[in-house]
N, C-alpha and C positions, 0 to 999 in steps of 0.2 A: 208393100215392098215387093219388089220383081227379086224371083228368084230363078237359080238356071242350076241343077245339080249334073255332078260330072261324075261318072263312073270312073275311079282308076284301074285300068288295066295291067293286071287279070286279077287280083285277087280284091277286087272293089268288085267285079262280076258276084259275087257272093250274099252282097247286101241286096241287091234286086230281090232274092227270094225270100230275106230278111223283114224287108220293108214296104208294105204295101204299096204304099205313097209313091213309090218309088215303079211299080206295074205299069206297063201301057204303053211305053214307050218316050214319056214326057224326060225323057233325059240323053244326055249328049254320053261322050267315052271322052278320057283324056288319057294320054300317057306320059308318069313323072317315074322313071325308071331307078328302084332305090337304088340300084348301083352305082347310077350317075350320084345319089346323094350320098352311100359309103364313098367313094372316091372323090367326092369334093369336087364335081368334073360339072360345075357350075354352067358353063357357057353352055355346055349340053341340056343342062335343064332346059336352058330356052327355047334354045333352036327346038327343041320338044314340042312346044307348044303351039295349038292352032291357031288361026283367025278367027274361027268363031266361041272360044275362050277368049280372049284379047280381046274382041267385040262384044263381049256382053259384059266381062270387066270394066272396056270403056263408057259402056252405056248407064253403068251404074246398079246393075246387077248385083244381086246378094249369089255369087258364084262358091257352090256348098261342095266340093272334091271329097267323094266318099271311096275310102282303101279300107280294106281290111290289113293288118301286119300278120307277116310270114314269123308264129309263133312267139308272140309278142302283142303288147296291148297296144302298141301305136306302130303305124305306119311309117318308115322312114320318109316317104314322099310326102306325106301330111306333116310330119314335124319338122323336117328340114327343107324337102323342095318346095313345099309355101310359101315356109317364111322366107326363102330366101328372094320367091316370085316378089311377093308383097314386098320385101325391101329393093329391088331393083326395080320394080314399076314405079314407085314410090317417088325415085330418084329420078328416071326417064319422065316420067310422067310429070308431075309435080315440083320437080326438083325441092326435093324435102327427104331430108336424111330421118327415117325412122331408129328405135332403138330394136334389131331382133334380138331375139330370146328364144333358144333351143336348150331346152331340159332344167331348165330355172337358169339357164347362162347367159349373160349378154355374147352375144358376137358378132359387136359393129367391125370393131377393128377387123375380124376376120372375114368377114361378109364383103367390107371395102377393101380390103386385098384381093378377093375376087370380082372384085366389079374391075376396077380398073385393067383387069386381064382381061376382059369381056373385049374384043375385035371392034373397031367402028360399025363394021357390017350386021354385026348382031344388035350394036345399039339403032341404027338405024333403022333396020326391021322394028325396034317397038315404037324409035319415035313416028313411025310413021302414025299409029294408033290417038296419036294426041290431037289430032284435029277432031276426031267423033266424040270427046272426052263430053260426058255428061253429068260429072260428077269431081267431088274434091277430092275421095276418099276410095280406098283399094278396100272393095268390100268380098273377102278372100275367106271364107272358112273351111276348114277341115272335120271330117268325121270319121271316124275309127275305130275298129277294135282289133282283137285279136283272133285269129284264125290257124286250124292246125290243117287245113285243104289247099297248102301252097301247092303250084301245080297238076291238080286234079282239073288239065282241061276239058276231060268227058263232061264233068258234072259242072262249068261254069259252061259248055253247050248247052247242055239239058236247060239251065238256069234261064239262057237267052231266047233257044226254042221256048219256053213252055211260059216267061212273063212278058216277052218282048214280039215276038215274031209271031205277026197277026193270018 
């Protein structure tokens, strides 16, 4: 199985010194900003997102997004901006309406009240992605814990100096 793990920034910087596996540089950065996910500010999740996340999703990549949560055992970008990736790629992509599930909650209905606000221009940005599609399925997980170092950008330098930066 190809896998492609993504650091969330900044407090996904954390796991690097956590996780060995994770040393050397063999990973990408992504930003899913929990604010955009307290504020329900959905279409921003996207426009967030890179092309080389979107290209290894389409290619069929197991795409692993590692956040630590700001004093909390889960991430709001992991538990909400995920599911909500996976259920508009889903739609874009596949056109196949998934069921999300945020905190044992269904929220189709509220998930497709946000889609349908979503701009042409942003849907077209992802359909572009369906031509490289190499797969049927949005293979999207999250990993997480909790962290009480929100904001300690000295020490998510140090982290990047000392396991990334050859």
């Amino acid at each position: 199985m190809r896998t492609k793990y993504f650091i969330n920034l900044s407090t996904g910087i954390e796991a690097i010194a956590d996780m060995p596996f994770l040393q050397g540089g063999e990973i990408s950065f992504i930003r899913i900003q929990s604010s955009h996910c307290e504020a329900a500010a959905f279409e921003d999740i996207l426009l967030g997102l890179d092309s080389n996340f979107l290209m290894y999703l389409a290619m069929g990549y197991t795409c692993i997004v590692v956040d630590y949560g700001a004093r909390s055992h889960t991430s709001k970008a992991v538990r909400i901006g995920l599911e909500w990736i996976r259920y508009f790629l889903n739609i874009v992509w596949f056109k196949k309406k998934i069921k999300p599930i945020i905190n044992q909650k269904d929220v189709t209905d509220f998930f497709y009240e946000n889609y349908i606000k979503v701009t042409n221009k942003t849907r077209s940005k992802f359909r572009y992605y369906r031509k490289y599609l190499q797969t049927d399925k949005i293979r999207l997980i999250g990993f997480n814990k909790s962290t009480e170092r929100d904001g300690f950008f000295d020490d998510y330098i140090l982290i990047l100096n000392q396991f990334l930066i050859r």
